[in-house]
C-alpha positions in Angstrom: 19.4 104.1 117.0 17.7 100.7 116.3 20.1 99.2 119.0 19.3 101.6 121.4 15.9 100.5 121.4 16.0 96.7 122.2 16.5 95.6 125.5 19.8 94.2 126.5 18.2 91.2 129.0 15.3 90.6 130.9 15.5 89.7 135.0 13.2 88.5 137.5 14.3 88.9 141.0 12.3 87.1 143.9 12.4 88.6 147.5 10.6 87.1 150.7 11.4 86.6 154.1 13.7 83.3 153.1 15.5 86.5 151.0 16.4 87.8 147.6 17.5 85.5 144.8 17.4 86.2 141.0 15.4 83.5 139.3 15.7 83.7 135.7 17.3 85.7 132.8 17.3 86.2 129.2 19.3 85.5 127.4 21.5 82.8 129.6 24.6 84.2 128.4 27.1 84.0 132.1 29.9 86.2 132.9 32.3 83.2 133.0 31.7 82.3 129.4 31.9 85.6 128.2 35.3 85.4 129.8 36.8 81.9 128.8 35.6 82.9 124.5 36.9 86.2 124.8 41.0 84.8 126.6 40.1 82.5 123.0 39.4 84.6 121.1 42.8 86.6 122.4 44.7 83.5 122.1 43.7 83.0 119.0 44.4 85.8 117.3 47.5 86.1 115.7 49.9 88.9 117.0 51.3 91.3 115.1 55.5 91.2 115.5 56.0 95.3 114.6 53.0 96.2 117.0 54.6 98.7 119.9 53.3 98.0 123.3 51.8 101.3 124.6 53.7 102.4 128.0 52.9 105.9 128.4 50.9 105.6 131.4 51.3 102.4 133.3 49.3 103.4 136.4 46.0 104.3 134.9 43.6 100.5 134.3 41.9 100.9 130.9 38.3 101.7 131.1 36.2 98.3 128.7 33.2 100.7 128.2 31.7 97.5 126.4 32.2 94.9 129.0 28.9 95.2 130.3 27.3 94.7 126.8 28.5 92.6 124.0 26.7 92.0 121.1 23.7 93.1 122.5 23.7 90.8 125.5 24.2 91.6 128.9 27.6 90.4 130.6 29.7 91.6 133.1 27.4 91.1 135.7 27.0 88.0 138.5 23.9 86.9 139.4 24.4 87.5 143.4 25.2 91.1 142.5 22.0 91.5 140.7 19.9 90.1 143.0 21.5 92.1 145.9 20.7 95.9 143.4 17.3 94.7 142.4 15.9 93.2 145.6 14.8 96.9 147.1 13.3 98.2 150.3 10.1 98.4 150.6 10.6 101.7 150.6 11.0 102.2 146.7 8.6 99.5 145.9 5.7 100.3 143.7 7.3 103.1 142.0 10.0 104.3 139.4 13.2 102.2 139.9 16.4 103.0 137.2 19.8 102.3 137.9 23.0 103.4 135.7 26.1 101.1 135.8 28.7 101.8 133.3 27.3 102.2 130.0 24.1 100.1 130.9 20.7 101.6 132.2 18.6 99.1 134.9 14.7 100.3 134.4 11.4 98.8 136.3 9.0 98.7 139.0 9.2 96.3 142.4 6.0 95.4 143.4 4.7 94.1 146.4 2.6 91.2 146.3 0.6 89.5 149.5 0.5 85.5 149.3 -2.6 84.2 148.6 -3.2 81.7 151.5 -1.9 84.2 154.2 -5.3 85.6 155.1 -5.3 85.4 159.1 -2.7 85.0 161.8 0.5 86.8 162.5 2.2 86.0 158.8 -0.8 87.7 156.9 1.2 91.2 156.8 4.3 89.3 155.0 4.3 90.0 151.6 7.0 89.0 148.9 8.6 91.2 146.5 8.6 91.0 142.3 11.0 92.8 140.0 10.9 92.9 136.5 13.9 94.3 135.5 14.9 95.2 131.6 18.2 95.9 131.1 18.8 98.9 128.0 21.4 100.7 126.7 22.8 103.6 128.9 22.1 106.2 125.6 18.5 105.0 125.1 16.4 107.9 125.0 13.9 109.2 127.8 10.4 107.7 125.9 12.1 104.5 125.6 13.0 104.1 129.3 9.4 105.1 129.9 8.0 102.4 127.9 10.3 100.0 129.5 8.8 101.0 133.0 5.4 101.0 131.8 5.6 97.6 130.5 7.6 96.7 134.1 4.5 98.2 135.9 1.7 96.4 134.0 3.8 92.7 134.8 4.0 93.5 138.0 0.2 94.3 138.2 -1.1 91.3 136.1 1.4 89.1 138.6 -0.4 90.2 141.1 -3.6 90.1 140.0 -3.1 86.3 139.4 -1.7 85.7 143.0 -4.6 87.1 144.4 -7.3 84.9 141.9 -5.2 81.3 142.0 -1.6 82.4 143.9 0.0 81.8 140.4 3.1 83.8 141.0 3.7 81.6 144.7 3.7 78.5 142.8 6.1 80.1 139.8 8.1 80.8 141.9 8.7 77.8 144.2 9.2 75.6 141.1 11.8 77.9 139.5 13.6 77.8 143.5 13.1 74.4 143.3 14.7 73.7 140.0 17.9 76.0 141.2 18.6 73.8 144.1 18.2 71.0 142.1 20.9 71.9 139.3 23.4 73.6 141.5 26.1 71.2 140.2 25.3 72.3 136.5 25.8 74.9 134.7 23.9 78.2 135.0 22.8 77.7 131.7 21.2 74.8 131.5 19.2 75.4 134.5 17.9 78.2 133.0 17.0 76.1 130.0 15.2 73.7 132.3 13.3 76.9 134.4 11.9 78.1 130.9 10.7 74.4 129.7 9.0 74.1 133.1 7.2 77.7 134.3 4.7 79.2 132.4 6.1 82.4 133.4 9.8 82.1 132.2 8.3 81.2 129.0 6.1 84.6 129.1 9.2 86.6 130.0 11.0 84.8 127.0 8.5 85.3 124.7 8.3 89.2 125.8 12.1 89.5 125.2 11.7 88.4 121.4 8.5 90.0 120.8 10.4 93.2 121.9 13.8 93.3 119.8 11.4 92.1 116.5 8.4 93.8 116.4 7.6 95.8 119.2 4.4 94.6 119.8 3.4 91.8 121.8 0.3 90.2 123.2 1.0 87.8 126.1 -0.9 85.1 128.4 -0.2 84.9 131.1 -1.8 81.8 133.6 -3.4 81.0 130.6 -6.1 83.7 131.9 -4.7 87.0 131.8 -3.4 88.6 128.1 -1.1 91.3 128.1 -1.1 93.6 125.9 1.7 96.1 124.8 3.2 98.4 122.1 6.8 99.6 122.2 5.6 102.4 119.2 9.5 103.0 118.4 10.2 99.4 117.5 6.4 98.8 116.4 6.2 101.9 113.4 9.8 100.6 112.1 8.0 98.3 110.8 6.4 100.8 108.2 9.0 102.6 108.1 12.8 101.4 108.5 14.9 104.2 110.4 12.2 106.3 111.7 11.6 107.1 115.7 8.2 107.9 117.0 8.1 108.3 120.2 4.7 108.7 122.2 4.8 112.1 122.9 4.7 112.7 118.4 1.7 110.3 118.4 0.1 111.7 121.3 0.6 115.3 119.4 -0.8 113.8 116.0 -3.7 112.3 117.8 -4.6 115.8 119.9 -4.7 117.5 116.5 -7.5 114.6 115.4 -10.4 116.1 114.1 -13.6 114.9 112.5 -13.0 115.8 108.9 -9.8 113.4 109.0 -9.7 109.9 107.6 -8.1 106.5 108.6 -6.0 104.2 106.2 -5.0 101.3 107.7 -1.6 99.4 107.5 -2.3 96.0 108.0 -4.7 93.0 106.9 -8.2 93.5 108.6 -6.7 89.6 110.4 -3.7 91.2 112.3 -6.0 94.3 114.6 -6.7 91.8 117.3 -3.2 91.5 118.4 -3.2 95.0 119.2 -6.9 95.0 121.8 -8.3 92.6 124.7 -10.8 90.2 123.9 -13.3 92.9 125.5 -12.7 95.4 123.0 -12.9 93.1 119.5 -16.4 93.9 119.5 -16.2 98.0 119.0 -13.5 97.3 117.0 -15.1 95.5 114.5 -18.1 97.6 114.4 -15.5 100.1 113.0 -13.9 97.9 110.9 -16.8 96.9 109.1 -17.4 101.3 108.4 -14.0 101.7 107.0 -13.1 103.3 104.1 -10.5 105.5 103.4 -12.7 107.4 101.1 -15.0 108.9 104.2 -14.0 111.1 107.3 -14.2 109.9 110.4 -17.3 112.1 111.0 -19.3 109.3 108.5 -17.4 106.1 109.6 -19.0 107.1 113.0 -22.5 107.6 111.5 -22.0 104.0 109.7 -20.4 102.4 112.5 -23.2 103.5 115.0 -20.1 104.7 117.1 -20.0 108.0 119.2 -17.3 109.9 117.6 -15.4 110.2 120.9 -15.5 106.1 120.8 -14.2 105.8 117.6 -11.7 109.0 118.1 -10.1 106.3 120.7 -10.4 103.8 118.8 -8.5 105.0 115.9 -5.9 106.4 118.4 -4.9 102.7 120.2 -4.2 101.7 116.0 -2.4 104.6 115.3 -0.2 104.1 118.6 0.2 100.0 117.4 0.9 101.1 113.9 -1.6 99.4 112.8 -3.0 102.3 111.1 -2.1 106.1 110.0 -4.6 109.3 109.7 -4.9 110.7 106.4 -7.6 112.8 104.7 -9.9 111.1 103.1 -9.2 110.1 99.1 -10.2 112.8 96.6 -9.8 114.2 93.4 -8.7 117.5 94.7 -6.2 115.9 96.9 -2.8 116.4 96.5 0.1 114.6 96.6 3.8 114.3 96.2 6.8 111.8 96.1 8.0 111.5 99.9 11.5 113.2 100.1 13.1 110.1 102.2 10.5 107.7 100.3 12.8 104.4 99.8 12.9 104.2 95.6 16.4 102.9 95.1 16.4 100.3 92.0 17.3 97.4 94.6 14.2 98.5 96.7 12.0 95.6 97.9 9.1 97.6 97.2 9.5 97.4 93.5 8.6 93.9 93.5 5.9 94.2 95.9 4.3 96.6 94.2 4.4 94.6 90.6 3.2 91.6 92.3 0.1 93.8 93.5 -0.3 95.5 90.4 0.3 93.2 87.7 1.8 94.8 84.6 2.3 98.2 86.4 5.7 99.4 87.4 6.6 101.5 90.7 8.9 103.7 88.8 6.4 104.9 86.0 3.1 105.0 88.3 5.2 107.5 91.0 6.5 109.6 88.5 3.6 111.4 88.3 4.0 112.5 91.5 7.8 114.3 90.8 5.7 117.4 91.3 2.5 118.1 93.3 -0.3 116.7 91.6 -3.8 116.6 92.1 -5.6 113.1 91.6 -8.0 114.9 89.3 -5.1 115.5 86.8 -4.4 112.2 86.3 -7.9 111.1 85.4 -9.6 112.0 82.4 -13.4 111.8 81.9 -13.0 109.5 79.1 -11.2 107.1 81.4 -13.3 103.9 82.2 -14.3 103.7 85.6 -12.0 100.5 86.4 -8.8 102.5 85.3 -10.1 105.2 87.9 -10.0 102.7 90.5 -6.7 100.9 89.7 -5.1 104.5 90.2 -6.9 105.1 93.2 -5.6 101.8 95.0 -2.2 102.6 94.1 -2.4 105.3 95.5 -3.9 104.0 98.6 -0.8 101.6 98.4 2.0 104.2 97.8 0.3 106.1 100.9 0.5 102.8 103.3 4.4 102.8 102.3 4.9 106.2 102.8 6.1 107.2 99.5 3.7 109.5 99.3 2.9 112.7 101.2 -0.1 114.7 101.1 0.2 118.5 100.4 -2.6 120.9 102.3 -3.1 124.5 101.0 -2.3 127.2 103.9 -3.3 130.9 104.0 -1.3 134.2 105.0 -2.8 138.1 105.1 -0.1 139.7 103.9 -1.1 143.0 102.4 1.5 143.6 99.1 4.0 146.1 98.9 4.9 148.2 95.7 7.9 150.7 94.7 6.0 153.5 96.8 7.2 151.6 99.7 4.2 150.6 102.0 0.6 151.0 101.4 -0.1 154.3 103.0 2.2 155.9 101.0 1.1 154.1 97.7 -2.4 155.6 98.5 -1.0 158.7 98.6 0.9 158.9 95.1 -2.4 157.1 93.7 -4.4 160.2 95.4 -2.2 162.9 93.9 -2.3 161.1 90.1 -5.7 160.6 90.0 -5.9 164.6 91.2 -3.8 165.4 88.3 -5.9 163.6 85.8 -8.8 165.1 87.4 -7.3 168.7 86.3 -6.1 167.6 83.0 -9.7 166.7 82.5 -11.3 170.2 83.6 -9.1 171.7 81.6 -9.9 169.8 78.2 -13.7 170.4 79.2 -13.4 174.1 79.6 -11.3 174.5 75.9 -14.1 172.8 74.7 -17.4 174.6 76.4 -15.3 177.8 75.1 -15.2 176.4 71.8 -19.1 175.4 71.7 -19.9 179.2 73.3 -18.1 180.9 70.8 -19.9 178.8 67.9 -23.2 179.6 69.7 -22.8 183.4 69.9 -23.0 183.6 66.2 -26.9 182.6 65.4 -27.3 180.5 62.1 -29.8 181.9 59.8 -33.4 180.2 60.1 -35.4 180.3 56.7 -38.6 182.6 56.8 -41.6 180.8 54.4 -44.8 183.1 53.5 -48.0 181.8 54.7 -50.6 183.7 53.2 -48.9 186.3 51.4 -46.7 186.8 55.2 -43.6 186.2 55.9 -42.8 183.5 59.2 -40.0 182.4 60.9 -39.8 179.0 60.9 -39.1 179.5 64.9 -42.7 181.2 65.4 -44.5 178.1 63.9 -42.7 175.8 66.6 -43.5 178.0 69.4 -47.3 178.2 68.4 -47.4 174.6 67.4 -46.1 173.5 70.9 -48.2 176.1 72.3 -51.2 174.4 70.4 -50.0 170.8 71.6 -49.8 171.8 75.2 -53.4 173.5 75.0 -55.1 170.3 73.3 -53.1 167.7 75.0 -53.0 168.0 78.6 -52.6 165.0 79.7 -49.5 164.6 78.3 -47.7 166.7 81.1 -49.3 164.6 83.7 -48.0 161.3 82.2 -44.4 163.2 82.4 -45.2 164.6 85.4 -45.6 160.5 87.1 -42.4 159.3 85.0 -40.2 162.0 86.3 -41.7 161.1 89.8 -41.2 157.4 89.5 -37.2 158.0 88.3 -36.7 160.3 91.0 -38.0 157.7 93.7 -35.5 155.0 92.2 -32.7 157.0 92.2 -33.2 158.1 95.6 -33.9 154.3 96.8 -30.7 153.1 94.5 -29.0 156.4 96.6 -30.1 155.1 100.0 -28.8 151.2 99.3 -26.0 152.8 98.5 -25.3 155.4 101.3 -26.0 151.6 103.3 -23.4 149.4 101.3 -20.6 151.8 102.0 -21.6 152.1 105.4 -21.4 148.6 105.6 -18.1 148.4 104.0 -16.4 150.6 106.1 -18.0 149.1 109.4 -16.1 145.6 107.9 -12.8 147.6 106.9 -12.5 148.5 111.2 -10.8 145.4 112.1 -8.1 145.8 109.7 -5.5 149.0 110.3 -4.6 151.6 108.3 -2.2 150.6 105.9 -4.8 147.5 105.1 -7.5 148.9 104.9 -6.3 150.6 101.9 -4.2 147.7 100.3 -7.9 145.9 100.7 -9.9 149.3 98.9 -7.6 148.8 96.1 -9.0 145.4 95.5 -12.6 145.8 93.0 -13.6 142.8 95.4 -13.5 144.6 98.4 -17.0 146.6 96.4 -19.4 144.0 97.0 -20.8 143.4 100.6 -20.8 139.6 100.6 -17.4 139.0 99.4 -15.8 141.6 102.1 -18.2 140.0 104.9 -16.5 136.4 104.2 -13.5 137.8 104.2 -13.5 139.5 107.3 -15.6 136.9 109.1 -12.4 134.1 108.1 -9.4 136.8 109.1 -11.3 137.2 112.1 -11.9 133.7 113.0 -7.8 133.5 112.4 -7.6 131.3 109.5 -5.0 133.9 107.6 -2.0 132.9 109.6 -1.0 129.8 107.8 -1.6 127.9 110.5 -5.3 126.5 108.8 -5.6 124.6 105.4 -8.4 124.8 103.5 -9.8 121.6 104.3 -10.2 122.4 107.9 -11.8 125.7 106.8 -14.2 124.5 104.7 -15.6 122.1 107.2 -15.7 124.3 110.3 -17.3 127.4 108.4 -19.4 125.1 105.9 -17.8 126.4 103.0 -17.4 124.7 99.3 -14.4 124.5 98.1 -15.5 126.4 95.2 -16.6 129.4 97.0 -13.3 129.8 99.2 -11.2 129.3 95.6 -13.1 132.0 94.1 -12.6 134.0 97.5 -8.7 133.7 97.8 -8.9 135.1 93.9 -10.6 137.8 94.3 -8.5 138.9 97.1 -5.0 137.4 95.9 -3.5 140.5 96.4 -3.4 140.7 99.8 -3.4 136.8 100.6 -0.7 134.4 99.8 -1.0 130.9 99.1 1.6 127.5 99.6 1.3 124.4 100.0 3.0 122.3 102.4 2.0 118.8 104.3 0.3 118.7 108.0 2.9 119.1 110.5 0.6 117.4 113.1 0.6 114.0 111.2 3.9 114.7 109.1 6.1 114.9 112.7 5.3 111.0 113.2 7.2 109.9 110.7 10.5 112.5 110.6 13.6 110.2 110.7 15.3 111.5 113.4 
């Protein structure tokens, strides 16, 4: 897949009324000396005398699907024919131009360009033609070929840019005609040699070519006026990460899931981000720069930066699209992490040394191992650690994260009511009604043994001892009724204290009554929004009691955050929640809401090999 991505050869084809003529390539490889080494390279190659000469179908020419490409040159091709295909009508100029031949894909953008010193008289309407055309690999995918035009497009508009300001590209072009004429007797090689040691703009095309099948990224003068700017993201991010694809379209993805609670780590030394921006743009760039920290959202790196977020939203996109950065959230205790499952940790790795000679004394192996299963930073810290030891793990961490060893785990959330041997909650109330009605007449029946036990006893009166007052007999039970007759007659006020207490307790039980009768009319306007058979999976729950707790949870399953599309990072900062209070939520109410943890697809998709 790495082949399919750099570009086979690079062509600029001229057109004007003197017409079409193809005045450089790269590489200078010629059809005729891909012919005369491969007849030596036949020749030379020693024939093997019990090898049986295949017959079978004499009148069909065997197709050489490589011929066109050879070791990642283009070849096969004459100069005159190339000319002739890329030197359009004006008809198909400033738009899309792709040409299949055999096994290799033709992709750019003819622009028409209007001399400089035509400005009056009846040869101002002629205009000459320029075609930038990159030659790929026929199975090179559909973002590739796109970023091959693009970058076809933008040559053709600085070219012309520069024609209009100093008619750069008229005298570019006359030199390299000139130097063509004047090496006709030589070979095609060497005059190409001499083109690129004399233009400007061979040398730009030349450099482009290498910048292209190294890195992916290059940044281009052209006129010594005009820098060019470009990022071929599925060359560029290999960079980070050998074997892995990202096409535009994933980073455009990533970058539309951007939100303000997110954080940036960069990939490179502060010195290499102005290769990737126009001298016009250093400036913001900086500003955000000097704000970074991948400890702090973006949301604060704004604030610092005295950047609009939308500015620095952009901002962080253009070095995510250059690979010169990646989006993370930002470095925590609670953040959890994990050994990447394609993370390159082979004992012959190169990041084993790289790592020891950051970290002096530390070794790859034993620092990532703590990462075999998720793991929080928090566990790995201890409060008796000293502060410096915190910090050493926390840049290793940051470093592990810039070489993607590491991937970050996010906790999602599903409403999915439980089910038990009843079969579905409905039914379970059900069963649980009928039980608890059983109990209920188990009870009654206990009770009424017993009231029958106490009313038997009672029928029987126990004897009350009689005393003689006075020389009379007296029931003990007479003196009790005349002494609390004498009681109520002296003390009055006594009844009226009882009176205002009974009062009082009779007010605060009918206010604790009324707050009441409110609370469940509360809860049941909250239970609404969930049906039937969750409503009473949720009554089940001795949560689902208190007001506030049902109120956040039906505020968050309304706002759609139980659908495991939502981690609790993002919910915490769009409801203002602590992390605290949401733990102690999804507790309560574990029941009917599962947990996992898994990592961001938005920002995971980037890096999928594919």
């Amino acid at each position: 897949m790495d082949t399919n991505v750099n570009p086979l050869a690079v062509i600029l084809v001229y057109f004007d009324s003197k017409g079409d003529r193809l005045l450089y390539r790269y590489p200078y490889q010629t059809l005729g000396q891909t012919e005369v080494a491969n007849d030596e390279q036949r020749k030379s190659r020693k024939r093997n005398p019990y090898a049986v000469a295949n017959t079978d179908d004499l009148l069909q020419t065997p197709t050489h699907l490589g011929a066109a490409k050879s070791q990642g040159q283009l070849q096969g091709f004459a100069d005159e024919v190339l000319s002739a295909l890329f030197a359009v009508k004006p008809q198909l100029c400033n738009q899309k131009f792709e040409l299949k031949l055999n096994d290799v894909r033709f992709v750019s953008h003819p622009t028409l360009i209007p001399h400089k010193e035509q400005r009056s008289g009846p040869m101002a309407k002629q205009q000459m033609l320029i075609n930038i055309v990159f030659a790929l690999h026929a199975q090179a995918s559909y973002s590739i070929v796109k970023c091959y035009h693009e970058l076809s497009k933008r040559l053709g508009l600085a070219l012309k840019f520069e024609e209009q300001r100093s008619g750069y590209l008229t005298e570019q072009t006359a030199q390299m005609a000139r130097t063509h004429d004047e090496q006709q007797q030589q070979p095609l090689e060497r005059t190409l040699e001499l083109i690129a040691e004399r233009c400007s703009l061979a040398q730009a095309l030349r450099s482009i070519f290498h910048d292209l099948c190294t890195t992916g990224l290059l940044s281009t003068s052209l006129n010594h006026n005009l820098t060019l700017c470009f990022c071929l993201p599925a060359k560029a991010h290999q960079l980070h990460k050998k074997g892995s694809m990202v096409d535009p379209e994933t980073i455009d993805r990533c970058l539309r899931a951007l939100k303000p609670y997110h954080g940036m780590l960069l990939l490179v030394d502060f010195a290499e981000l102005l290769d990737c921006v126009p001298p016009t743009g250093a400036r913001m760039l900086w500003q955000l720069v000097d704000a970074y920290d991948p400890l702090i959202s973006l949301q604060s790196m704004s604030s610092n930066a005295d950047l609009s977020i939308e500015h620095v939203y952009k901002l962080v996109s253009h070095l995510v699209y250059w690979a010169k950065a990646t989006i993370i959230y930002p470095l925590c205790e609670t953040n959890v992490y994990v050994i990447a499952p394609d993370a390159p940790l082979h004992t012959k790795s190169h990041l084993v040394e790289k790592f020891s000679a950051r970290f002096a004394g530390m070794s790859l192996f034993e620092v990532i191992s703590d990462f075999s299963l998720p793991t929080s930073i928090g566990h790995l810290t201890t409060p008796l650690q000293q502060p410096a030891r915190q910090g050493i793990l926390a840049q290793m961490v940051i470093w592990m994260l810039q070489h993607h060893l590491l991937m970050q785990l996010h906790t999602y959330v599903q409403f999915m009511p439980s089910e038990d041997e009843f079969g579905d909650s409905a039914s379970c109330s059900n069963h649980l009604r009928d039980a608890i009605s059983d109990e209920e007449g188990e009870q009654e029946q206990d009770v009424d043994e017993l009231h029958g036990s106490m009313l038997s006893m009672s029928s029987h009166p126990l004897p009350v001892p009689a005393v003689l007052v006075g020389g009379h007999r007296r029931d003990v039970s007479e003196d009790h009724s005349s002494l609390a007759s004498d009681n109520i007659a002296v003390q009055p006020s006594s009844s009226h204290k009882s009176n205002f207490s009974i009062t009082a307790s009779m007010s605060t039980d009918n206010c604790d009554s009324l707050d009441s009768m409110e609370d469940e009319q509360k809860l049941k306007e909250l239970l609404q929004v969930f049906s039937d058979a969750d409503r009473a999976a949720i009554r089940r729950i001795p949560a689902s009691a208190n007001v506030d707790d049902l109120s956040l949870l039906v505020k968050l399953y309304q706002m759609g955050y139980f659908k495991s599309e939502h981690h609790l990072e993002e919910i915490m900062y769009f409801e203002n929640l602590r992390r605290s209070q949401l733990l102690q939520l999804l507790d309560k109410f574990r029941d009917v809401l599962i947990i996992y943890e898994t990592e961001d697809p938005a920002i995971a998709s980037m890096y999928n090999t594919k």
